[in-house]
C-alpha positions in Angstrom: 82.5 252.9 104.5 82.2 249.3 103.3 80.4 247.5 105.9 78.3 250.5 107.4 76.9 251.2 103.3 74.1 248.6 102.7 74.5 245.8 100.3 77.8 246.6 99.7 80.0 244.1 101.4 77.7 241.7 99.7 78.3 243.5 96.3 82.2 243.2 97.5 82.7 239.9 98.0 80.8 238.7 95.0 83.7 240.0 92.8 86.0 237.5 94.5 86.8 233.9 93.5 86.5 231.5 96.3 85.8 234.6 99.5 83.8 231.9 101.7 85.4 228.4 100.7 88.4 226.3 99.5 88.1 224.4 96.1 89.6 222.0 98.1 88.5 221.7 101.6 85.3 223.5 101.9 84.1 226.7 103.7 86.5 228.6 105.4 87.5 232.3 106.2 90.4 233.6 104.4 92.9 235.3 106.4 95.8 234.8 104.8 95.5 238.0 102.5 99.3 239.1 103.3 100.4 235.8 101.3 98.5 236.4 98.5 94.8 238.1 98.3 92.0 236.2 96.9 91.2 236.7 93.0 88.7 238.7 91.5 86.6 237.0 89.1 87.5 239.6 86.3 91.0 238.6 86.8 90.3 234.5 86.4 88.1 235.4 83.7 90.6 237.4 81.9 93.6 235.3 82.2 91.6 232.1 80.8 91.0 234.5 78.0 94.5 235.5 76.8 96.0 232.0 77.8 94.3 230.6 74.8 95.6 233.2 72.4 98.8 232.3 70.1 99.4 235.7 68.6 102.1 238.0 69.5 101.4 241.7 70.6 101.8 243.9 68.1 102.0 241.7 65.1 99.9 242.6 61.6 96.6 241.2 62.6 93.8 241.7 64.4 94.8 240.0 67.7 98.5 241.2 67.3 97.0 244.7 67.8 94.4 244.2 69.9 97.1 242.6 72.3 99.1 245.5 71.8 96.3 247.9 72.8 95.8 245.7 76.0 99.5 246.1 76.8 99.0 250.1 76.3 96.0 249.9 77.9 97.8 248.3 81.0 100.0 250.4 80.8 97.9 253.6 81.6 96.1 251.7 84.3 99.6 251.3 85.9 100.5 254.8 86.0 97.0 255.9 87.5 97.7 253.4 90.2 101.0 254.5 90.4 100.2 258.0 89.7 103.2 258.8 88.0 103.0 261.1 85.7 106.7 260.7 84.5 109.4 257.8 84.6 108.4 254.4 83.5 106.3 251.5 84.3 106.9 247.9 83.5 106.4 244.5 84.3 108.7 241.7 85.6 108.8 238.3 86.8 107.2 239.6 91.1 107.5 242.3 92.8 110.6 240.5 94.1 112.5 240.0 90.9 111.6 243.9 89.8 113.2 245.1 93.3 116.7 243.1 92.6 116.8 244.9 89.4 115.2 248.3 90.5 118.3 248.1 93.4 121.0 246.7 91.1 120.2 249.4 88.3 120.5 252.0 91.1 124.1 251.0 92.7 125.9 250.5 89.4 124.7 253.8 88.1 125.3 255.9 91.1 128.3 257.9 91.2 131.1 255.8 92.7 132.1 255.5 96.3 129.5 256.4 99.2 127.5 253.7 100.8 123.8 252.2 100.6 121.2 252.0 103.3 118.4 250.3 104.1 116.5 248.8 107.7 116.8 246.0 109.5 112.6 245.3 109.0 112.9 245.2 105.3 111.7 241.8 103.6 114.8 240.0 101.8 113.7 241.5 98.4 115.0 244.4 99.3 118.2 243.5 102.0 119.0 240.6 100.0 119.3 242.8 97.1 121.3 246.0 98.9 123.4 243.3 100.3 124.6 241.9 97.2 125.0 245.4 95.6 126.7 246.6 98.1 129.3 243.9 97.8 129.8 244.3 94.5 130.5 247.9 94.3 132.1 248.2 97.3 130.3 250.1 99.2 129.2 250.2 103.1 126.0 248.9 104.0 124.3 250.5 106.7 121.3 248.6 108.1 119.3 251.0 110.6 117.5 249.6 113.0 113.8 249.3 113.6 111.8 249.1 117.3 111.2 245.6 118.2 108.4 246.6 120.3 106.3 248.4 117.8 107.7 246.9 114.7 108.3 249.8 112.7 111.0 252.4 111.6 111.0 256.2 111.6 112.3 258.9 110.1 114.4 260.1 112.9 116.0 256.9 113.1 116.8 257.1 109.4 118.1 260.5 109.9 121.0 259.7 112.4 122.1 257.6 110.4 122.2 259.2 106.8 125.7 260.4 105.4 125.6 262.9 102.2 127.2 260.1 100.9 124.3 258.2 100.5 124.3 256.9 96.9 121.3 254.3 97.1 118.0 254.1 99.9 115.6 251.6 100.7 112.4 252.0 102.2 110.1 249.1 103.4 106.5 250.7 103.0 104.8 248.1 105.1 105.6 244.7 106.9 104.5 241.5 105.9 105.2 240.3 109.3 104.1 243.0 111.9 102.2 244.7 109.3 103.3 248.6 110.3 103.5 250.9 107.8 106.3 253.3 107.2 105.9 256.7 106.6 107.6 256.6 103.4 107.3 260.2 102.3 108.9 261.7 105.6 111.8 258.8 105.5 112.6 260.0 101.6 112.1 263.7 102.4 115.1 262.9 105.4 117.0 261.5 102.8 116.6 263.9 100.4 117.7 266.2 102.7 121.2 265.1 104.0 121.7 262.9 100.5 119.8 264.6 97.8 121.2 262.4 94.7 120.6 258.8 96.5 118.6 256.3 94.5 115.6 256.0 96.4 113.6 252.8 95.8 110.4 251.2 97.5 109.4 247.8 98.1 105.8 248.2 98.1 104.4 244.6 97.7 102.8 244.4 101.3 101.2 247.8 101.2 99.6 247.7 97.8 96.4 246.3 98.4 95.6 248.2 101.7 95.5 251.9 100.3 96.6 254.0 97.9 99.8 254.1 96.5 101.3 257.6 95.3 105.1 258.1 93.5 104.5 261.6 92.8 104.0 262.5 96.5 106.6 260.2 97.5 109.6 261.4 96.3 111.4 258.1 95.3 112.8 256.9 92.5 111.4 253.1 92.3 108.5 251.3 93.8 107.5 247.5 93.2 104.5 245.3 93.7 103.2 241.6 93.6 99.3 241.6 91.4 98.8 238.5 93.4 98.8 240.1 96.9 96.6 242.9 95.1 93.6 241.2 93.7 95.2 239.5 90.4 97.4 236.5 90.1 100.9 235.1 90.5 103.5 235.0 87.7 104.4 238.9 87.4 105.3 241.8 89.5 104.4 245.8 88.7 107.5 248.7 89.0 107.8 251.8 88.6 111.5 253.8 87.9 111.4 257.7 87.6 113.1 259.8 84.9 116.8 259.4 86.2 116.6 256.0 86.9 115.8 255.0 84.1 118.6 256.8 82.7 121.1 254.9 84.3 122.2 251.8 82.2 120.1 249.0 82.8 120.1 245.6 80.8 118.4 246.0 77.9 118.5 244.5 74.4 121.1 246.5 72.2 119.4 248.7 69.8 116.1 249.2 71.6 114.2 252.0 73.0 116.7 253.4 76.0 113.9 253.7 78.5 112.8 250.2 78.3 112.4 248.2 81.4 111.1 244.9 79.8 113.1 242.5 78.4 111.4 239.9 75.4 107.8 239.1 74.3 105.3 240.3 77.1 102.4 238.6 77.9 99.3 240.8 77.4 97.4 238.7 79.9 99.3 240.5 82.6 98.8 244.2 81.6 94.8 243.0 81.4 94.7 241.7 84.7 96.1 244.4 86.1 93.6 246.7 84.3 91.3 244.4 86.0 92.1 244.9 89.4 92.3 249.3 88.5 88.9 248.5 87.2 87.8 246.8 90.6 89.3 250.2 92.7 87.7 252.3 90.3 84.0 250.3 91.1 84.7 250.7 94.6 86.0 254.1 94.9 82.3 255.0 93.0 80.4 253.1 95.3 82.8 254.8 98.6 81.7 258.5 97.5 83.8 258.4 94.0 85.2 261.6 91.8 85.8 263.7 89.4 88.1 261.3 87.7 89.7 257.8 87.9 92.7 258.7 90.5 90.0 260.6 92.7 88.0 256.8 92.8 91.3 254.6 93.4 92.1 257.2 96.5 88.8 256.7 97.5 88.9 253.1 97.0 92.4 253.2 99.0 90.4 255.2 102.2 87.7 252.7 102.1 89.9 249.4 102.5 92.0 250.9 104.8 88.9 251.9 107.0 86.9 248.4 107.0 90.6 247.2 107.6 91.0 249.5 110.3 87.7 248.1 112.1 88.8 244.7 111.4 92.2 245.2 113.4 90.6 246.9 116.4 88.1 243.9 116.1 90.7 241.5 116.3 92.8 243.5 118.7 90.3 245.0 120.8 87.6 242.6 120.7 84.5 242.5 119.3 81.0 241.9 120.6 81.6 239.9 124.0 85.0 238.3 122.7 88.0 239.8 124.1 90.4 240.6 121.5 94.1 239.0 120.8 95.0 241.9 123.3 93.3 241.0 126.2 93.6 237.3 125.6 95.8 235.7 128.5 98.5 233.7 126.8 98.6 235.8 123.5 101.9 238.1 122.7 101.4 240.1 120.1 104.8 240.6 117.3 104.8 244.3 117.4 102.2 245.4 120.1 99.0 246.3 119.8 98.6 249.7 118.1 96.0 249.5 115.4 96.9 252.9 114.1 99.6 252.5 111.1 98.5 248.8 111.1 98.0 247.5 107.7 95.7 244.1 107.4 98.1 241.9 109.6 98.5 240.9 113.5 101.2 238.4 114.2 101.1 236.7 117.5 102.1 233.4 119.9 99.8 231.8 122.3 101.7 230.0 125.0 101.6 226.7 125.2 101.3 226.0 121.7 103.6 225.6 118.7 103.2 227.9 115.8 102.4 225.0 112.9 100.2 223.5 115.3 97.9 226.6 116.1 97.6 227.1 112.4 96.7 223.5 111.8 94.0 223.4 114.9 92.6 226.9 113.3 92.4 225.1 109.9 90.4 222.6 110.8 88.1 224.9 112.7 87.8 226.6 109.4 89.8 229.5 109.7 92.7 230.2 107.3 95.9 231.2 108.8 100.0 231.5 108.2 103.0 230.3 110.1 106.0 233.2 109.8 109.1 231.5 111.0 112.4 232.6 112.2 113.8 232.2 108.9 115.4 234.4 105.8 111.8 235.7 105.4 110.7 237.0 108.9 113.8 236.1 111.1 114.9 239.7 110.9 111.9 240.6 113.2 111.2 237.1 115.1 114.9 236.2 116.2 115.5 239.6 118.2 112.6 238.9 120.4 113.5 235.4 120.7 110.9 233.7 119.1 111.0 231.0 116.5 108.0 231.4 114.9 104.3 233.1 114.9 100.9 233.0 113.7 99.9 235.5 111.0 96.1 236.8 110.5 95.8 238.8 107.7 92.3 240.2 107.1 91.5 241.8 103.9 88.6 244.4 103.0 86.5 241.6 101.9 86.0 240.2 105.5 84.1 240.9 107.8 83.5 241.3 111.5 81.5 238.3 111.9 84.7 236.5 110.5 86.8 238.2 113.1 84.4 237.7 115.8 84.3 233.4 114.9 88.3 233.8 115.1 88.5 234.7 118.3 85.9 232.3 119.8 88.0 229.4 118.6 91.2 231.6 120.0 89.1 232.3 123.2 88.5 229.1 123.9 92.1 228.0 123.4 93.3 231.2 125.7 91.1 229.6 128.2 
């Protein structure tokens, strides 16, 4: 939709900060969108703006309540993106720090007893989090294990190993590392089943910026995201808690609204960005075919970047042009195989012969912007079983393109060679 509707790739990129160069080292293709997405310029533009302004929300005086109708504002945007109709939204420190809590506020408010489970390919903010929960309510934690050589979980291996004393669930809604997506409503819908009081909660930092995201059809009780992989900046993560988790007690200032989330003075530059960035899916989702209303243009928005990422995986997979892709490439193991379908924006790979760091290093000065994953408390949960101590990560966003692919995989060509 993006790249085959004219002028609009051009249109695309021009509403990003830095898409074709480095402030600090010149031009270069960005693919290292998994770690954090580039800005739009409505987002740099916007928190310039409120860092300059002293006023507190909601004070008597013209900024106090104009912040306060920024926060509100926010607000609304955050349930459309959500769309979530009930519960709450709020914002915390990342995606990360909302998760901890999101999980903590779900163990100590389920019924006592039972156990907790999550999967073996979930990030640390969520295992770190069930693990520490879990040990302080004394419960069993039951990891279930996901397929090394696709790099994904399932349903049906959730469902052998659900108990209906499930008391708390978590689902990892895409990988940073192999970049698979789960199919999050058919994993809550088995636990739901077997366990139909379980605290379900999401970590959906990886997955936000590649298509839509929808609580209501998901059937889960929390779900968490990092702006700064999504378009906006670091220094604040996005949640969402339904109706009965927010009923459990949660720490809160004593006195206060009961179904608050947010703890002290907020800043309003975060609610605006974010407004920014449901602003920017909104554009797009017009351009893509739009709707009849906002959340028809941000699932349209969500079809069209998972398309033009779609092409770019089977690009850098499959091969483009007269470049073999990372597939075909001799030397080249891919973390996860090569599927594109499910594939969400990342490919993770080795090339023999050649140490992780280095690769990434002889790719940056070639102009190419890459990641090292190592085996580590980040990805060593899907490295170390296949014996590997570290890998390259290209991570494509809907702002590039397949001429960026294409120059990838000369310089990996000629390395294969």
């Amino acid at each position: 939709m993006i790249a085959e509707t004219p002028g609009l790739m051009e249109e695309v990129r021009d509403r990003f900060a830095h898409v074709d160069a480095c402030p600090f080292e010149g031009p270069r293709i960005f693919f290292e969108n998994a770690g954090g997405a580039l800005h739009l310029k409505s987002v740099v533009e916007t928190s310039a703006f409120h860092a300059a302004i002293p006023d507190n929300p909601g004070r008597a005086n013209a900024a106090g309540r104009r912040l306060q109708q920024i926060i509100e504002a926010g607000k609304a945007d955050m349930r459309l993106f959500f769309n979530a109709p009930g519960g709450q939204v709020m914002v915390g420190e990342s995606g990360t720090e909302l998760l901890f809590r999101l999980v903590r506020t779900a163990a100590l408010g389920a019924a006592e007893g039972g156990a907790m489970i999550g999967s073996t390919l979930e990030h640390p903010a969520t295992a770190s989090a069930m693990a520490r929960w879990a040990g302080v309510t004394g419960r069993e934690l039951i990891r279930v294990p996901h397929d090394d050589a696709t790099g994904s979980v399932t349903a049906d291996v959730y469902r052998a190993y659900l108990t209906p004393d499930i008391r708390v669930a978590t689902i990892l809604h895409t990988s940073p590392v192999t970049g698979m997506a789960s199919d999050v409503a058919a994993i809550a819908g088995a636990i739901r089943a077997v366990a139909p009081e379980a605290f379900i909660v999401v970590d959906g930092i990886q997955h936000a910026s590649h298509g839509a995201v929808d609580v209501a059809g998901l059937g889960v009780d929390g779900y968490a995201v990092s702006p700064y992989k999504m378009f906006s900046r670091h220094g604040y993560g996005v949640g969402w808690a339904s109706d009965r988790l927010t009923a459990c007690a949660k720490d809160q200032l004593a006195g206060g609204p009961e179904d608050n989330w947010e703890l002290g003075t907020r800043d309003a530059g975060a609610y605006a960005t974010f407004s920014d960035v449901v602003a920017y899916l909104d554009w797009l989702g017009g351009r893509c075919g739009g709707g009849a209303n906002r959340r028809q243009r941000l699932e349209e928005a969500g079809r069209a970047i998972a398309a033009q990422e779609h092409a770019l995986m089977r690009a850098a997979i499959g091969g483009t042009g007269n470049l073999p892709g990372l597939g075909a490439m001799a030397g080249v193991t891919l973390i996860g195989g090569d599927r594109i379908e499910g594939r969400e924006g990342v490919v993770s790979f080795r090339l023999a012969g050649w140490d992780s760091a280095d690769l990434v290093e002889h790719l940056r000065q070639n102009g190419i912007r890459v990641h090292t994953r190592k085996a580590d408390h980040y990805s060593g949960n899907v490295l170390r079983p296949l014996g590997m101590a570290d890998c390259v990560r290209l991570s494509p966003s809907h702002y590039n393109n397949e001429n960026e692919i294409a120059r990838f995989l000369s310089v990996m060509q000629a390395l294969a060679a």
